[in-house]
MDTraj code that builds the backbone (N, CA, C; nanometers):
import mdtraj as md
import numpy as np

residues = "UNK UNK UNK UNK UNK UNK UNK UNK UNK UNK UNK UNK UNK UNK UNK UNK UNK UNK UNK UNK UNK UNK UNK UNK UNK UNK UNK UNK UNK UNK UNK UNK UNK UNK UNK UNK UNK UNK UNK UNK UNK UNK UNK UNK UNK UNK UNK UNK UNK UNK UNK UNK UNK UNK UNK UNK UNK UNK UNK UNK UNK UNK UNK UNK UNK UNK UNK UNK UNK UNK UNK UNK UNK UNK UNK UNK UNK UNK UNK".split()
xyz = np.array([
    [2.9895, 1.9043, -1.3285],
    [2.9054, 1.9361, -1.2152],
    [2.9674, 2.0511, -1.1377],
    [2.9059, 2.1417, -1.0859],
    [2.9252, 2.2762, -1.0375],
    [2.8984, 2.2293, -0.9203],
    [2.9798, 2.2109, -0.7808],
    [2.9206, 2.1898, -0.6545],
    [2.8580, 2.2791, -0.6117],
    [2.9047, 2.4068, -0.6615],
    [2.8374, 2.5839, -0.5443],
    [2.7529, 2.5955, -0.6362],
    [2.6614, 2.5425, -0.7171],
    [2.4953, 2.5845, -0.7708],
    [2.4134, 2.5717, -0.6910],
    [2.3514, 2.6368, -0.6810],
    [2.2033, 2.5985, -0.5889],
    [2.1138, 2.5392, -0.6663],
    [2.0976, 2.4055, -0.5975],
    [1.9794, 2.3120, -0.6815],
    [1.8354, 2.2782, -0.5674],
    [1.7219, 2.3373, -0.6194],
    [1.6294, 2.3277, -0.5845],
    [1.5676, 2.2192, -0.5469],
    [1.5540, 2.1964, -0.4074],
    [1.5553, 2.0713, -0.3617],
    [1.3973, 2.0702, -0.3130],
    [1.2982, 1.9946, -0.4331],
    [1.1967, 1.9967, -0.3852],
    [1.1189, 1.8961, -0.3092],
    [1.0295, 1.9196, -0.2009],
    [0.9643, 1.7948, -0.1198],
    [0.9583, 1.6781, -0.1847],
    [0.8843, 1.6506, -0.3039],
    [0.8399, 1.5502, -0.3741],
    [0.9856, 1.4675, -0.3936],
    [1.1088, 1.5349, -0.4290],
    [1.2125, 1.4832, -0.4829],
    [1.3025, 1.4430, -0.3357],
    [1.2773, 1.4817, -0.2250],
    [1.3259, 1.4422, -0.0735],
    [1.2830, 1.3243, -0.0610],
    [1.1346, 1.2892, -0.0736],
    [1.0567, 1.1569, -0.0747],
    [1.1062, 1.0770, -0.1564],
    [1.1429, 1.0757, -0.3144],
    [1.1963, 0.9975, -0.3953],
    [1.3281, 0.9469, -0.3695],
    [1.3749, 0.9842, -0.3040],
    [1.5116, 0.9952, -0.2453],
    [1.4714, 0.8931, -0.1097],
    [1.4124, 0.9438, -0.0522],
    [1.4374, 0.8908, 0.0697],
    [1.3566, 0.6897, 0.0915],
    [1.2085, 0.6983, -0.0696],
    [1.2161, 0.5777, -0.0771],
    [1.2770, 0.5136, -0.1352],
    [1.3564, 0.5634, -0.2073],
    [1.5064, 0.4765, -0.3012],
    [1.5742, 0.4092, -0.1318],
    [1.6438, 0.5357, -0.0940],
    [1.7201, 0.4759, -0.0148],
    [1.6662, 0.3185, 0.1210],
    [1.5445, 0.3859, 0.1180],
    [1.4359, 0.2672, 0.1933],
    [1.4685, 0.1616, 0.1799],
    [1.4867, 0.1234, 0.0032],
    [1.4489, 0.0148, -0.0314],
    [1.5720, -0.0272, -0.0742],
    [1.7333, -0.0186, 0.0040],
    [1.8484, -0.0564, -0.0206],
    [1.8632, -0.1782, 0.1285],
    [1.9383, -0.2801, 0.0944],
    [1.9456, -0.3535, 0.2004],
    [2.0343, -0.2666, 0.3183],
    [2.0083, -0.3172, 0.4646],
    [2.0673, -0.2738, 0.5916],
    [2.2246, -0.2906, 0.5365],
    [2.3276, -0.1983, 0.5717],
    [2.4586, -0.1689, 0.5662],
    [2.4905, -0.0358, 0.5536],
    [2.6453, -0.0480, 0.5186],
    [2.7128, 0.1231, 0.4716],
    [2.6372, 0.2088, 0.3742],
    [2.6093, 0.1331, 0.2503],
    [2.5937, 0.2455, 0.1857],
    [2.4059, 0.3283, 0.2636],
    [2.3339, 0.2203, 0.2914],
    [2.2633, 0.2705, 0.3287],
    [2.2190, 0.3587, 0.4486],
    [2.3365, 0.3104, 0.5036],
    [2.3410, 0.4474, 0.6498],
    [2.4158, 0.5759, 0.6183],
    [2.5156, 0.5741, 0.5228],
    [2.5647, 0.7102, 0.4627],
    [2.4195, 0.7779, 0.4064],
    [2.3741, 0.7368, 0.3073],
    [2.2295, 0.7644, 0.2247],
    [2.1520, 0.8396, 0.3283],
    [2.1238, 0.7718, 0.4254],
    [1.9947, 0.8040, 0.5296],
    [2.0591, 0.9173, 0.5905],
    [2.1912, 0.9475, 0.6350],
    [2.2608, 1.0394, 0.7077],
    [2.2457, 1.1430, 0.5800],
    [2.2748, 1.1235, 0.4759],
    [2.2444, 1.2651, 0.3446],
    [2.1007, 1.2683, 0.3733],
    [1.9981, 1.1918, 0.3332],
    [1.8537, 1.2104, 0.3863],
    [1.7852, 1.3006, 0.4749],
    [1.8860, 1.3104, 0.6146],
    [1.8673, 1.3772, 0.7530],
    [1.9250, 1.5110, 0.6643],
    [2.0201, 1.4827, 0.6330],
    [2.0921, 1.6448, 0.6664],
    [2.0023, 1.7919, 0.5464],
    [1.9478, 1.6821, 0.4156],
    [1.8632, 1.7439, 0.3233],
    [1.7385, 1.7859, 0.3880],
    [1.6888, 1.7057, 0.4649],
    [1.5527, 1.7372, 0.5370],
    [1.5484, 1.8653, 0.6273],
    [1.6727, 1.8841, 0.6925],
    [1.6966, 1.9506, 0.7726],
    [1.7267, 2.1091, 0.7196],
    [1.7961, 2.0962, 0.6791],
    [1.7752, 2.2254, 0.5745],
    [1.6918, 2.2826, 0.4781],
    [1.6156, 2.1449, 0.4278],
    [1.4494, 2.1744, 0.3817],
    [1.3852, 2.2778, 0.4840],
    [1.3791, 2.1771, 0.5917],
    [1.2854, 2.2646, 0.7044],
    [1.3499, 2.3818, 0.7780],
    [1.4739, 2.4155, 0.7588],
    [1.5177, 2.5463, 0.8137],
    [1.5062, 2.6968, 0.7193],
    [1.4921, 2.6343, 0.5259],
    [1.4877, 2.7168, 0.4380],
    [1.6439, 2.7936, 0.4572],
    [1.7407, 2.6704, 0.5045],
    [1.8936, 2.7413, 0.4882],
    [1.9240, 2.6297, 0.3430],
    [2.0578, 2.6894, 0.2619],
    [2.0543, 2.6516, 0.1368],
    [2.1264, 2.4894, 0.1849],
    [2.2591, 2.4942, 0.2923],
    [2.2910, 2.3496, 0.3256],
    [2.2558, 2.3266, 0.5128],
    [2.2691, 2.2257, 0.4990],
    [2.2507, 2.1384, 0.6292],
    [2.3514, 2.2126, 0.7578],
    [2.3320, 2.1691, 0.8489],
    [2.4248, 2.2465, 0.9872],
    [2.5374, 2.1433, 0.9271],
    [2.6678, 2.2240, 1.0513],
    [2.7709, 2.1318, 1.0232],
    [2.7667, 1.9683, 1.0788],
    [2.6823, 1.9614, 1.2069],
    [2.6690, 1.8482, 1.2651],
    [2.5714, 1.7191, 1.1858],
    [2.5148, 1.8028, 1.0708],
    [2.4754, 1.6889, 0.9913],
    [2.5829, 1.6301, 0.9116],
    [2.6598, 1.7346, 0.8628],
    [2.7380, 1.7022, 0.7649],
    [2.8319, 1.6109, 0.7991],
    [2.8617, 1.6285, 0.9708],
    [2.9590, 1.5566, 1.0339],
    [2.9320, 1.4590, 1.0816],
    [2.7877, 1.4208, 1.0701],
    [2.7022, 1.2663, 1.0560],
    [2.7141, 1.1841, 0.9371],
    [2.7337, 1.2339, 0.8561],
    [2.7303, 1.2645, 0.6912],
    [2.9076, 1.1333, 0.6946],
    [2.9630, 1.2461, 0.6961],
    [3.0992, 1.2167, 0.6996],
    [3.1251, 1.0871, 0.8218],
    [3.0774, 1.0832, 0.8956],
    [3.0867, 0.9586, 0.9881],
    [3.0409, 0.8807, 0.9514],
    [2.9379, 0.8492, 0.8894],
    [2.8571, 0.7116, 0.8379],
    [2.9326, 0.6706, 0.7372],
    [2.9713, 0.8158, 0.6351],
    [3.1353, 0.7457, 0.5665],
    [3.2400, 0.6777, 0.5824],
    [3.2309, 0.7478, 0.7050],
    [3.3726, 0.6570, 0.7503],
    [3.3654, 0.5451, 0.7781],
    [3.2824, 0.5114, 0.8719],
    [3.2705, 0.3651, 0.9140],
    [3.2100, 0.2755, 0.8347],
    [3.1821, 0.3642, 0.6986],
    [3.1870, 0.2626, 0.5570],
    [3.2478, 0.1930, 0.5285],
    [3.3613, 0.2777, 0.4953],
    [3.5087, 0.2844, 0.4779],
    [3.5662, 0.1445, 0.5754],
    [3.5644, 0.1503, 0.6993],
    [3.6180, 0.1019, 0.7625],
    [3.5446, -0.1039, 0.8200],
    [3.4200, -0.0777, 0.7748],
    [3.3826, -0.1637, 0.7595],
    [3.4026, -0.2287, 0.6395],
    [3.4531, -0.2090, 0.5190],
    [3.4488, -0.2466, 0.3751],
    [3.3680, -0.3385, 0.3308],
    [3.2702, -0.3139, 0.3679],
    [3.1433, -0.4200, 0.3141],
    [3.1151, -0.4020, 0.1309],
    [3.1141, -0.4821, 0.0320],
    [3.1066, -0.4633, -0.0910],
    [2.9504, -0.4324, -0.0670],
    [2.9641, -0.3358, -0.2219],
    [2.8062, -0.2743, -0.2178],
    [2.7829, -0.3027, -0.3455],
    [2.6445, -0.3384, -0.3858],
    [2.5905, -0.3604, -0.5061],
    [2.4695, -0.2849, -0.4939],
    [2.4918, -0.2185, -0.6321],
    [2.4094, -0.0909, -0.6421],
    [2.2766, -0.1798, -0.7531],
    [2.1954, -0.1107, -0.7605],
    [2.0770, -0.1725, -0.8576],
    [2.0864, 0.0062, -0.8959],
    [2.0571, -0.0203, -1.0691],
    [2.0761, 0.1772, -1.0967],
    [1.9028, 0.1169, -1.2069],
    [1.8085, 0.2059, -1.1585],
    [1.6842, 0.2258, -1.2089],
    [1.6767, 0.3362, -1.3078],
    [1.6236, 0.3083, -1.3949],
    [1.6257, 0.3967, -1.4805],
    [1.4595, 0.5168, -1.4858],
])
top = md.Topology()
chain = top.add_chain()
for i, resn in enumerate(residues, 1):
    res = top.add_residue(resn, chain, resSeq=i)
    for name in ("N", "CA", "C"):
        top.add_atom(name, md.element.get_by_symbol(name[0]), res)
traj = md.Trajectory(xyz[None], top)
């Protein structure tokens, strides 16, 4: 994976994203998710390639207090 590619982040695929994450129970992983959610949207609608830093630093906070909460996460992976 190449992090510095630009990957075309289209509406339809923001929505798919954002009802995945919908449909994860209340906790960490799902408030990190929703905080990536915000920060993709946001740069959708600015037509800049990433998010401001203050998303990112929402981003990174919902991490943390992932982290710090250590709640086990069980993922369901859909194919």
């Amino acid at each position: 994976m190449n992090p510095t590619a630009v990957v075309i982040d289209l509406p339809d695929q923001r929505d798919r994203f954002r009802s995945g994450v919908a449909t994860l129970p209340p906790g960490p992983l799902r408030d990190v998710l929703t905080a990536v959610a915000y920060a993709r949207d946001e740069a959708a609608r600015t037509g800049a390639t990433t998010a401001t830093d203050d998303r990112w630093r929402a981003v990174v906070t919902a991490a943390e207090r992932a982290v710090r909460v250590g709640a086990p996460v069980a993922l369901r992976i859909v194919a």
